[in-house]
N, C-alpha and C positions, 0 to 999 in steps of 0.2 A: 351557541356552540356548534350545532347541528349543520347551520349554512355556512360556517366557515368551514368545519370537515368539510363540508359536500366541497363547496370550492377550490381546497385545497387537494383533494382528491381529484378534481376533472383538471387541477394545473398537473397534479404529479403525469394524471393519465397520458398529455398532451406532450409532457415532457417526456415520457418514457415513448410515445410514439413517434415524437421526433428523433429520437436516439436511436431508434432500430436502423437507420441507414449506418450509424459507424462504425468506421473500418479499425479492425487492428491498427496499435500505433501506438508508438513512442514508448514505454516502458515493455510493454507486455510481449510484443516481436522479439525483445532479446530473454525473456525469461522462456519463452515461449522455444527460442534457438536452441538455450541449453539445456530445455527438456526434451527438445532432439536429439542433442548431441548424445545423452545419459539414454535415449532409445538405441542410439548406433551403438552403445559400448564406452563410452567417453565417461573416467572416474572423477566428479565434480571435485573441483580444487587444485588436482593434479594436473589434468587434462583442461581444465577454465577455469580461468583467474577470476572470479567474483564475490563480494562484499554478501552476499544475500548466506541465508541457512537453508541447509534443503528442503525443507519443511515447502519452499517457493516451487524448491523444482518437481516436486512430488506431484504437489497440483496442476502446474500446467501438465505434466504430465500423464494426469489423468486426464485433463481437457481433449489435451491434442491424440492420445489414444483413444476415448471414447466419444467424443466428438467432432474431432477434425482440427486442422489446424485455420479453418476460414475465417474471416468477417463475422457471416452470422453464428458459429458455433460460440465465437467468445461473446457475443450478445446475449445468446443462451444463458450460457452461465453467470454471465456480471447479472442478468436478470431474475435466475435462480438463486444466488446468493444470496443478493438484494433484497426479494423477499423471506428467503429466512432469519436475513438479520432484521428486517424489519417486526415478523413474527417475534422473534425472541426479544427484542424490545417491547413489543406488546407486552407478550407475558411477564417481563420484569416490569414493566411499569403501570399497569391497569391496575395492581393493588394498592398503589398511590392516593388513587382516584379511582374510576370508575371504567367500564369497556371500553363509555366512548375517550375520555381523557389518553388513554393508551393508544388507542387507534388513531390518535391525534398526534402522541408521541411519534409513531411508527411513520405517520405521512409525512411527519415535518425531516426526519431523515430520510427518507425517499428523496424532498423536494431537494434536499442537500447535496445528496449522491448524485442525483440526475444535473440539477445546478453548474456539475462542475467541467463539464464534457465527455469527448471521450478518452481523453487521455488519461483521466481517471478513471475509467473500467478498469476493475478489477487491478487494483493497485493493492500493495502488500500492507498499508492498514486500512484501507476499507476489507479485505478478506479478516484482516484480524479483529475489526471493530465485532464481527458475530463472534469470537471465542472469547474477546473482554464481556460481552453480554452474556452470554450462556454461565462464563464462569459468577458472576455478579448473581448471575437466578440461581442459580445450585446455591451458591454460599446464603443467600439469605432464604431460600426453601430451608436448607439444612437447619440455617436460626431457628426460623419461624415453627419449625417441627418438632425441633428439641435434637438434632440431629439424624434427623432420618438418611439411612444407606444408600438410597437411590440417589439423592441430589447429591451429595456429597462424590459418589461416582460419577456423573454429568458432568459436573462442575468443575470436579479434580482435571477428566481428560480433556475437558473446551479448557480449561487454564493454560493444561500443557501444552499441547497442542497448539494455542498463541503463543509460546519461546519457539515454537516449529517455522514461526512465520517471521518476530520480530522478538529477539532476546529480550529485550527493555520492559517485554511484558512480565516477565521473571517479580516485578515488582509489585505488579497489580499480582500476581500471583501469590505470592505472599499474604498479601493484606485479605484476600479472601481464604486462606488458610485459618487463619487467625479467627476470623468472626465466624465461619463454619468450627472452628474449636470452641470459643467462646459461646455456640449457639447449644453445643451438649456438654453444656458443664453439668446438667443434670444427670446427664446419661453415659457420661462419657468422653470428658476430653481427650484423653490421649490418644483414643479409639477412634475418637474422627477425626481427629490431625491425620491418623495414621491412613487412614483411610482417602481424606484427600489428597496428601503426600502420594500413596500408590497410587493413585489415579493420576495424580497431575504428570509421574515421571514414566508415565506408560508411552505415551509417545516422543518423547526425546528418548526414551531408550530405543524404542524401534527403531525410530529414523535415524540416531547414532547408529546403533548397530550395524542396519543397511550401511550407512556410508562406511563404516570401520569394514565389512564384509568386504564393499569396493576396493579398499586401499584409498580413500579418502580423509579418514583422520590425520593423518600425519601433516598432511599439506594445509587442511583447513586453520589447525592449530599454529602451522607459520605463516598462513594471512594474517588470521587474526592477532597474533603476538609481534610479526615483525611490518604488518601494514596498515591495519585495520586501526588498532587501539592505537599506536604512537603517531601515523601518518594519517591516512584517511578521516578518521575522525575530526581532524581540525583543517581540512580543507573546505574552504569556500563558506566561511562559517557567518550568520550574519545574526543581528538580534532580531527578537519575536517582533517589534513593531516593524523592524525595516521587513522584515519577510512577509509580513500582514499587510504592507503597500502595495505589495508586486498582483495581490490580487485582486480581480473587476470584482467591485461592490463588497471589496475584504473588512476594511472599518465594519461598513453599515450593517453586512450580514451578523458578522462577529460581537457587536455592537449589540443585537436585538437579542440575539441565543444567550451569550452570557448575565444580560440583565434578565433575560424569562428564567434562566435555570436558578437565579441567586435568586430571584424572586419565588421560584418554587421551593428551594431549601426553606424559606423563610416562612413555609406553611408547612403545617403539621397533616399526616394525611393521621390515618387510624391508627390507632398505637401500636395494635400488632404486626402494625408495616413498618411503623418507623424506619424500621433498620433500612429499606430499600432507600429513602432517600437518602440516609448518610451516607450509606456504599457508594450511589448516584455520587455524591459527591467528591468522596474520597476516588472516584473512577475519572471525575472533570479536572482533579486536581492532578491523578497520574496522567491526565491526557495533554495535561498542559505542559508536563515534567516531559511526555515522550516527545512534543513537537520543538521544547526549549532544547533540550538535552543531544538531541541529533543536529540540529544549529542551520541546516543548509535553509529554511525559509519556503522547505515546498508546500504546496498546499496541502498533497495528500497526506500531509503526517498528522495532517490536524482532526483527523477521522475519530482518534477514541475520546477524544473532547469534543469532538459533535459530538456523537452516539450519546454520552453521558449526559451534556445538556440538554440532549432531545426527551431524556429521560426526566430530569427532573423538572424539564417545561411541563408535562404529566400534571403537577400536582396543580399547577398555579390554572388550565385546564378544567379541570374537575371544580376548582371553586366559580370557573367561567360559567360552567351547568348545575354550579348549586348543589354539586353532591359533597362537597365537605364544608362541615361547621367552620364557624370561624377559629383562629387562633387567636393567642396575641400580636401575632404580626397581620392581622387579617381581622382586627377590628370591626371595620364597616366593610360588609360584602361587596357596596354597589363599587367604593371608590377601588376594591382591591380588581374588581371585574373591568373595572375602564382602564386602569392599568397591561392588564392582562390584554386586553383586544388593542390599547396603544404597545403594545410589543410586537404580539402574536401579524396584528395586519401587516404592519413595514415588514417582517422578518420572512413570511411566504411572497411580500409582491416585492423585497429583493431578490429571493430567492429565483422565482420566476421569471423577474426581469436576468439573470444571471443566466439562469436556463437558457431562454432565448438566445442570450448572446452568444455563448457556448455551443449552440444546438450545429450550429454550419461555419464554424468557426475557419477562416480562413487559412489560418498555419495549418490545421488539420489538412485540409483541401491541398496543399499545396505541399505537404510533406506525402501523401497518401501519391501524389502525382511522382513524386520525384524515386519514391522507390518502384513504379512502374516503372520506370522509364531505365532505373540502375537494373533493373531484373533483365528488360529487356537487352540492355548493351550487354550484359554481362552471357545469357545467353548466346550470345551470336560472338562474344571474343573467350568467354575461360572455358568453355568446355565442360568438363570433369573437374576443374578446380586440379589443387584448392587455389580459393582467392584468400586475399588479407584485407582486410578493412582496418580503414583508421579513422575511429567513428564513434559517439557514442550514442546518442537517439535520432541522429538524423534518417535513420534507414536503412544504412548500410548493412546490419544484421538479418533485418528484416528481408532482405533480399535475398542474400544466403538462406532463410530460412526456406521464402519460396522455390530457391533452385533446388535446395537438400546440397547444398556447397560446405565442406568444411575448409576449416583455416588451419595452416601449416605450423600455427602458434597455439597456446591457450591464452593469449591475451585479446577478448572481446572489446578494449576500448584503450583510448589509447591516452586518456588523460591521468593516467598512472605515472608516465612518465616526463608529466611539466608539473610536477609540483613537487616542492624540496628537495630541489636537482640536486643540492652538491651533497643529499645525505648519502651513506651507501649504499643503501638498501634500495634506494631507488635508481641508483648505477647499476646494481646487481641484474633487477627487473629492466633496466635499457640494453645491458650486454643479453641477458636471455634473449630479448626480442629480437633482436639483430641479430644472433646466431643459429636461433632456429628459423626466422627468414631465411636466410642464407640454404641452411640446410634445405627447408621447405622445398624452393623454388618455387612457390605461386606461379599460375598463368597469367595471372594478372593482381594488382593493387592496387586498391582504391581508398584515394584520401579525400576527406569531408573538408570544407575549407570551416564552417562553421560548426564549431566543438565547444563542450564545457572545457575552462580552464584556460584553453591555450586555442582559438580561431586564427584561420590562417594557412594558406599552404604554407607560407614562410616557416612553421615550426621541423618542417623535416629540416632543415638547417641546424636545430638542436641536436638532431639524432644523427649525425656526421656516417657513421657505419650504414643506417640504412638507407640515408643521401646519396654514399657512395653506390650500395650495390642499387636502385634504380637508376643513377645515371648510366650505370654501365652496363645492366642488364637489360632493362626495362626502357619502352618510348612509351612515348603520351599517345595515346588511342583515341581519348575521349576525353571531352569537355563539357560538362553535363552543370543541369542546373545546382550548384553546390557541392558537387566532388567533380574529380578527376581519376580518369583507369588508365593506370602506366598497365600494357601488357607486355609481355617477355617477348623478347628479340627473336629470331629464329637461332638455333642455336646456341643461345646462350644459357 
């Protein structure tokens, strides 16, 4: 057990040292934008049309206040994060098995996190995979206590506190209600229901609040009711295997974790842990529900079903070092041990091989180039802004972020309006845009020819209104690697 820690330890180290070159990109620059934008005064929902809860923008916005908005600040923190959720994994999982089985668990989600590049830093459920854990250690401390007050407070606000980041968790939240109640029936059920319930809705009340303070409830509540739930939700939707192809070494990784983790259910650790593996499980099961259930096939969604299998590889671990007796499923130690090191070995030297590929990844390279270079043009033709972008993670935001540019709209992307064109609610959302362009007057507009949903300059052709006002306001300036900047006529 020992030299494969150690080994998997000097890969994570290797890996995490390769990683310190990466630059912000692709998801984080725009979350990153509209914790700018809520810095200048900008009321989220109102002021920017986006899908996320602000629970998102909170935190970059602590980032980009107390650390900066650079490259390495957000390294910083994906690497502080990282190891606290790695820690909190430890401490849920070491009662499984044994220190070293946890510290085993912890490194094997490092190699995962780091595995995936950087577009994965600091993505909205790798942030929540630490508050599915923390909530998972409070509920089963609470068990194991008979309901003790501290963990049941931990637990309640790490629960809440992931519906801050990703609503879906509302479910895992639940189910650790329940077992932290079920855990003081002796002392107290209704007492520590009660008790986790006030914890857990401590932070959706504040961070509602603030936003209600804003003037942001009213607008979130018509994303979510007339876009979010009817419309967005069933765009671009695919199944879990097609979305598991699209990833380098997706089978094989996926492949080795979920037979370690079923394999670990299938060992008993000590009785009075029990309950962490069921939880483990019931946490693999919601993590499976959160990557089905949102449907789009990204990788990053698959973060609370890591975390969880990482967790209950733990136990299968601990029988590799001989610290827990056999079960019934665990018979003969030696054959359960050859099992364990045929999982455990493929599953880090995929990981690693993934790593590697990942580490200098050339879309990376080549998306990091192209928003230099839109920063630059855009410098030397908009001014003061504002500009418009028509964009969703090619850079475009990104860019704006680096000049401090606002947009004359609040719509940040712009495949809102190529999908269920003839409903009305998404005419509604194409007349907005085109009329507060209008209004606006940008010094300049820039369209990405490569977009989710609808690629292509040809799609301003759909949007006839805003076709119109750049041909007649606006000439082509620039010809850049994958957008174009119409800037304003004189005079116009």
């Amino acid at each position: 057990m020992k030299p494969i820690l150690a080994a998997s330890a000097a890969l994570a180290l290797y890996l995490g040292w390769r990683s310190w070159g990466w630059p912000l990109i692709h998801d984080a620059p725009l979350m990153h934008y509209i914790a700018w934008l809520v810095a200048q005064g900008a009321v989220p929902y109102r002021d920017v049309f986006d899908m996320n809860v602000p629970g998102v923008y909170l935190l970059h916005l602590g980032v980009i206040t107390l650390l900066g908005e650079g490259d390495r600040a957000w390294r910083l923190f994906d690497f502080a994060w990282l190891g606290l959720t790695a820690a909190a994994l430890f401490g849920f999982s070491r009662r499984m098995g044994d220190a070293w089985s946890g510290l085993g668990a912890a490194v094997l989600f490092v190699l995962y996190h780091l595995s995936g590049g950087a577009w994965r830093a600091g993505q909205r459920d790798f942030l929540l995979a630490l508050f599915l854990v923390l909530a998972a250690w409070g509920a089963v401390r609470a068990w194991e206590s008979g309901g003790a007050l501290l963990p049941l407070l931990w637990g309640g606000l790490a629960a809440g506190a992931g519906i801050m980041i990703k609503p879906h968790s509302a479910l895992f939240w639940i189910t650790c209600a329940g077992v932290s109640a079920l855990g003081a029936r002796r002392s107290g059920m209704f007492r520590a229901l009660a008790v986790w319930c006030a914890a857990g809705l401590t932070v959706p009340v504040l961070v509602l609040g603030w936003l209600a303070w804003r003037g942001g409830a009213g607008p979130i509540a018509l994303i979510v009711t007339d876009y979010v739930l009817p419309l967005y939700s069933r765009v671009g939707r695919v199944s879990v295997w097609e979305g598991l192809r699209w990833h380098v070494y997706g089978w094989q990784v996926w492949s080795c974790l979920i037979a370690l983790g079923l394999f670990g259910f299938m060992q008993s650790p000590e009785k009075p842990y029990d309950i962490r593996r069921w939880l483990a499980l019931v946490g693999a099961v919601y993590g499976f529900l959160h990557y089905a259930v949102q449907g789009k096939g990204w990788e990053y969604h698959l973060y609370p079903l890591a975390v969880f299998l990482c967790a209950l590889a733990s136990v299968p671990l601990a029988a590799l070092a001989k610290r827990v007796e056999p079960s019934r499923w665990d018979a003969r130690p030696a054959l359960s041990r050859a099992l364990t090191l045929a999982l455990l070995v493929p599953a880090v030297a995929f990981l690693g091989a993934k790593g590697v590929d990942a580490a200098d990844a050339r879309w990376i390279a080549d998306k990091e180039r192209r928003v230099s270079a839109l920063t630059r043009d855009l410098r030397l033709l908009a001014g003061a802004g504002p500009v418009q972008v028509m964009d969703v993670t090619e850079g475009g935001l990104h860019a704006l972020l680096r000049l401090h540019l606002r947009q004359p709209t609040r719509f940040l992307y712009d495949f809102h309006f190529f999908h269920d064109e003839a409903d009305a609610r998404i005419q509604t959302l194409r007349a907005e845009f085109a009329r507060e362009l209008e209004r606006g007057r940008p010094t300049a507009v820039v369209v990405f020819r490569d977009t989710w949903r609808r690629p292509g300059y040809e799609r301003l052709d759909g949007l006839p209104a805003v076709a119109g006002l750049i041909e007649r306001d606006y000439t082509l300036a620039v010809e850049g690697d994958g957008y174009r900047i119409y800037a304003k006529r004189a005079r116009s």
